[in-house]
C-alpha positions, -999 to 999 in steps of 0.1 A, spaced: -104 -710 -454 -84 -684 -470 -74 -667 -442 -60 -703 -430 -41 -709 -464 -24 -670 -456 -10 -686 -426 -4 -719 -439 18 -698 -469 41 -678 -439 46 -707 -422 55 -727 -453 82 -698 -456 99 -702 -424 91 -739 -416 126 -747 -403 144 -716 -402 155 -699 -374 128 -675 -362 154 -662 -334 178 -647 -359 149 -637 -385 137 -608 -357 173 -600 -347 176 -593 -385 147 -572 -388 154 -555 -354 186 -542 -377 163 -533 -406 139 -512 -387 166 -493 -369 185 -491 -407 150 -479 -422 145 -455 -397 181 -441 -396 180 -440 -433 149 -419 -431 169 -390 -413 207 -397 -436 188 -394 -465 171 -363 -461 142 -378 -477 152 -383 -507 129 -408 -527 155 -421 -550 178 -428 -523 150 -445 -503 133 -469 -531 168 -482 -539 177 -491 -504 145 -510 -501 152 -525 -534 187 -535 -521 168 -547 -486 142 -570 -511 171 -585 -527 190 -595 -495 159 -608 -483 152 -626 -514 187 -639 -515 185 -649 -476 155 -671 -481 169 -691 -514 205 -698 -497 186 -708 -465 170 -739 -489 202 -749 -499 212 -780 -478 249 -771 -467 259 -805 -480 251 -787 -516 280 -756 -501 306 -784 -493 305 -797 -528 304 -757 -545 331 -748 -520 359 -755 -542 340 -743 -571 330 -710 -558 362 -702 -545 382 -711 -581 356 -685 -597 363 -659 -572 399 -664 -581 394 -658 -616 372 -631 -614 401 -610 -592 427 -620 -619 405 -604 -641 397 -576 -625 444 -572 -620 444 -580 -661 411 -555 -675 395 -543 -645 374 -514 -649 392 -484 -630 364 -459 -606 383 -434 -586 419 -445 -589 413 -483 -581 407 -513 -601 379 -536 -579 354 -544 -606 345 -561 -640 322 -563 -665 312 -597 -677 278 -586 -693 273 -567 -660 292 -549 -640 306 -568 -605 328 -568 -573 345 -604 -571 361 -593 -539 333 -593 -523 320 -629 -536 356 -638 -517 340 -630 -482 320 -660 -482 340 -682 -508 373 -677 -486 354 -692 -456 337 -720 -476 367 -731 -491 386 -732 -457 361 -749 -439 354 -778 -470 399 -779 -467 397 -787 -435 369 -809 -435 385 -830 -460 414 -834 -434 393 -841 -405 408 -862 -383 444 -865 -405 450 -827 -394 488 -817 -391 507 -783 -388 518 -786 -428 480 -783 -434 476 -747 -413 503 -736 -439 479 -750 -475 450 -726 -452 475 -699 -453 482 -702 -488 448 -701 -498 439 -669 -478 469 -650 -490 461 -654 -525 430 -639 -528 443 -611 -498 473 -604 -519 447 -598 -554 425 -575 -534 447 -556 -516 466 -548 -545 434 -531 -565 439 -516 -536 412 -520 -512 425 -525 -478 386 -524 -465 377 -556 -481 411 -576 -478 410 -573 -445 377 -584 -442 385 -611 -464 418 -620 -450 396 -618 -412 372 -645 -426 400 -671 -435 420 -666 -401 385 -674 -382 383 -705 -399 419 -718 -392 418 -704 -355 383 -722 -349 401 -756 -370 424 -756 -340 456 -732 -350 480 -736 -318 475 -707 -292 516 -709 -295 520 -693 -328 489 -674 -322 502 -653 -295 534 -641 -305 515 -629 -337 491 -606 -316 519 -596 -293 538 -584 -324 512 -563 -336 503 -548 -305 543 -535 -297 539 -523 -339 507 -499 -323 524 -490 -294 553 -479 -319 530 -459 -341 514 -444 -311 544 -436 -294 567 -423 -321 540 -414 -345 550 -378 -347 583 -392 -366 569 -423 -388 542 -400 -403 564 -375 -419 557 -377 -454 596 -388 -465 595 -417 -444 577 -449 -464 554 -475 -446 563 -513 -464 539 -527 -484 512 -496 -475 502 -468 -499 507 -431 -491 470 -427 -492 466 -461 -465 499 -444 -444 476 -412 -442 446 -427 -429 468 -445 -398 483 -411 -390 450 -387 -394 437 -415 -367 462 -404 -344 459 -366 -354 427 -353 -368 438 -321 -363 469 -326 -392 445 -331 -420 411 -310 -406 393 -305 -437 409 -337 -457 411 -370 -442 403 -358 -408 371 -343 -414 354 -378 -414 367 -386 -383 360 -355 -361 326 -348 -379 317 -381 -370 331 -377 -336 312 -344 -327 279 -359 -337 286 -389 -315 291 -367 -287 264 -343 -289 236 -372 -290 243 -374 -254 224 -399 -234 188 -395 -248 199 -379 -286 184 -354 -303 154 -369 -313 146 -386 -348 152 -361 -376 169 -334 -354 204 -341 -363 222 -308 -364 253 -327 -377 238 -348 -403 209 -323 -414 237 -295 -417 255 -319 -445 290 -317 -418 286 -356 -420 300 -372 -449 290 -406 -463 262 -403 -438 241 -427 -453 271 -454 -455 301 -456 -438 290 -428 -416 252 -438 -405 262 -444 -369 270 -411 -362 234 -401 -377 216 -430 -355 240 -420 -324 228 -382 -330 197 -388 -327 193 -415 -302 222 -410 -279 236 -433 -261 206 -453 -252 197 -461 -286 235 -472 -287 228 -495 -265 200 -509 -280 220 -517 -316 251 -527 -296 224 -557 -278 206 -564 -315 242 -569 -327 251 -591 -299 222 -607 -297 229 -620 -337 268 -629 -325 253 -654 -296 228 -666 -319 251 -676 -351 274 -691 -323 245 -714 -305 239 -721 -343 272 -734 -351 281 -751 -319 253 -773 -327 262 -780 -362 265 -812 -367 294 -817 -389 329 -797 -394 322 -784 -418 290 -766 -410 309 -758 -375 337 -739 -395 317 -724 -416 289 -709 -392 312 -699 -369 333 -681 -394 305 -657 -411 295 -650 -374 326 -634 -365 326 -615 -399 294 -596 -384 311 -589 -359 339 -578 -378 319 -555 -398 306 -542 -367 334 -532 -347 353 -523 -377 324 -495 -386 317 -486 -353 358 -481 -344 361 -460 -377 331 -438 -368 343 -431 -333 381 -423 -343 396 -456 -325 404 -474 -362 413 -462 -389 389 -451 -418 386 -483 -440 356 -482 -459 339 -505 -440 295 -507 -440 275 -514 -408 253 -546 -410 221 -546 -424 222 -503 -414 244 -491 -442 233 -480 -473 244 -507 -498 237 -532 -529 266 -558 -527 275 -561 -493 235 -564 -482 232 -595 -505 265 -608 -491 252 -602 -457 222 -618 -468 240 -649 -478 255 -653 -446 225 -650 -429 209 -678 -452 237 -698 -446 235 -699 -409 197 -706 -412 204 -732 -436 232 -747 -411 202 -748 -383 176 -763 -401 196 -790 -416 208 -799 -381 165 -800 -371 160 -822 -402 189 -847 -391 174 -847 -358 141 -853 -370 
């Protein structure tokens, strides 16, 4: 009998959440654990805080995942009005850490940019729920208005990282609300001929007397180390070709878990952070590559199936939008490690080393299971 009321308890704590993404999450926490093993160089401090941080998003992922997303429609508004506050703030008596102003302390210390990576979303998605079947162009420009605010208070702390993970999050939402393909495309062609530019005449643009708009020397110097490692070899470039060596020598098969030379040999900076892919791609190679790339796919497909069968637009919106911002994060990380983007300061999900931005990962994991088992209980 008490063996049956175990059971009886688990089941009670997954009864209509989706088991599918649960294992795709812990998939990523194994590999995280493991890899975390090896960054941290065993270090017991290091380790009982990230499982601390792992409890929390867990704990966090399980509450939000009770919350009927009805509940998130009416907060929407709410949540993104404190967020707003909160980064005004932080502009007016923000507490300064390394030359930028990102966080206050009301009683403890926080990030409200990062409480704008799911607010930004919500808020969108309630907007444009409330103009369901009314929709017309004027509205796309109230979405943009919403999004730059916020965008404009972040990257102005200045953390380019986070706005444009933020500013990513609101631009999913009014693409997936129906934004015209019209205005869409001119955008992307735009900032494709600006790359080609950079690329092609960046030997000229990154002189230090010549002045990118609306971009800090420090941001102008990360775009031009990406094209040039070699300029800045023990500054701003040491990241990127550190990171790109030990991505290389993993080879096919790695080097095997806790052989490292790169990460072991302290070349790899941040390597239990931004920087944990090269450890894991060190000593896994490119097999083990493979195997995150197809956990990390496999969670895209899944928050998509989820939100295509949401069952209002909300929900839609909203689950659609936090599963591009995984894969955001993703590609963002992964691009940074291997030299293709720019160093931004961006984690890997659920791998990285991390307080906040596992619990907002966590909440967007608990919202998507929230979205599916609200559409099981309307079914049922």
């Amino acid at each position: 009998m008490e063996k049956r009321s175990l059971i009886h308890h688990f089941d009670f704590l997954w009864a209509g959440l989706d088991k599918v993404l649960g294992l795709i999450v812990l998939g990523l926490i194994v590999i995280s654990t493991i890899t975390f093993i090896s960054a941290s160089s065993g270090t017991s401090v290091k380790l009982i805080d990230q499982a601390r941080n792992l409890a929390l998003a867990y704990s966090v992922m399980l509450i939000v995942s009770r919350v009927p997303p009805k509940w998130l429609e009416r907060s929407a508004v709410w949540i993104y009005g404190v967020g707003i506050a909160l980064l005004l703030a932080v502009a007016a008596f923000g507490l300064i850490k390394k030359g930028a102003r990102r966080w206050v302390n009301i009683g403890v210390v926080i990030q409200p940019s990062e409480i704008m990576k799911i607010a930004m979303p919500l808020m969108l998605a309630w907007y444009f729920q409330k103009r369901e079947g009314v929709l017309k162009n004027l509205d796309y420009g109230v979405a943009a208005l919403l999004l730059i605010l916020p965008v404009f208070l972040i990257a102005r702390q200045p953390d380019l990282g986070t706005a444009l993970l933020v500013m990513s999050a609101g631009l999913y939402v009014i693409i997936l609300a129906g934004f015209p393909w019209k205005y869409i495309i001119p955008v992307v062609g735009f900032g494709v001929f600006c790359i080609l530019l950079i690329v092609i005449f960046g030997g000229y643009i990154c002189e230090p007397q010549v002045k990118w708009f609306m971009l800090h020397d420090y941001q102008k110097h990360r775009i031009c180390t990406l094209l040039d490692p070699s300029t800045d070899p023990l500054g701003k470039g040491f990241h990127t070709i550190q990171s790109v060596i030990a991505i290389g020598s993993g080879g096919l098969f790695g080097k095997g878990w806790l052989n490292g030379t790169q990460a072991h040999l302290e070349f790899i900076p941040e390597k239990h952070t931004d920087f944990i892919f090269a450890v894991f791609s060190e000593e896994f190679g490119l097999l083990g590559n493979l195997v995150l790339l197809g956990l990390f796919t496999a969670l895209i497909q899944r928050g998509f199936a989820i939100s295509s069968s949401a069952p209002t637009l909300f929900t839609r919106l909203l689950g659609g939008a936090i599963t591009m911002i995984f894969f955001t994060y993703a590609f963002v990380n992964m691009g940074m490690v291997s030299g293709l983007l720019p160093v931004v300061g961006v984690p890997l999900p659920f791998i990285s080393y991390g307080g906040t931005a596992l619990v907002t990962l966590g909440i967007g994991v608990g919202i998507l299971m929230s979205i599916h088992r609200y559409r099981r209980l309307v079914q049922s």
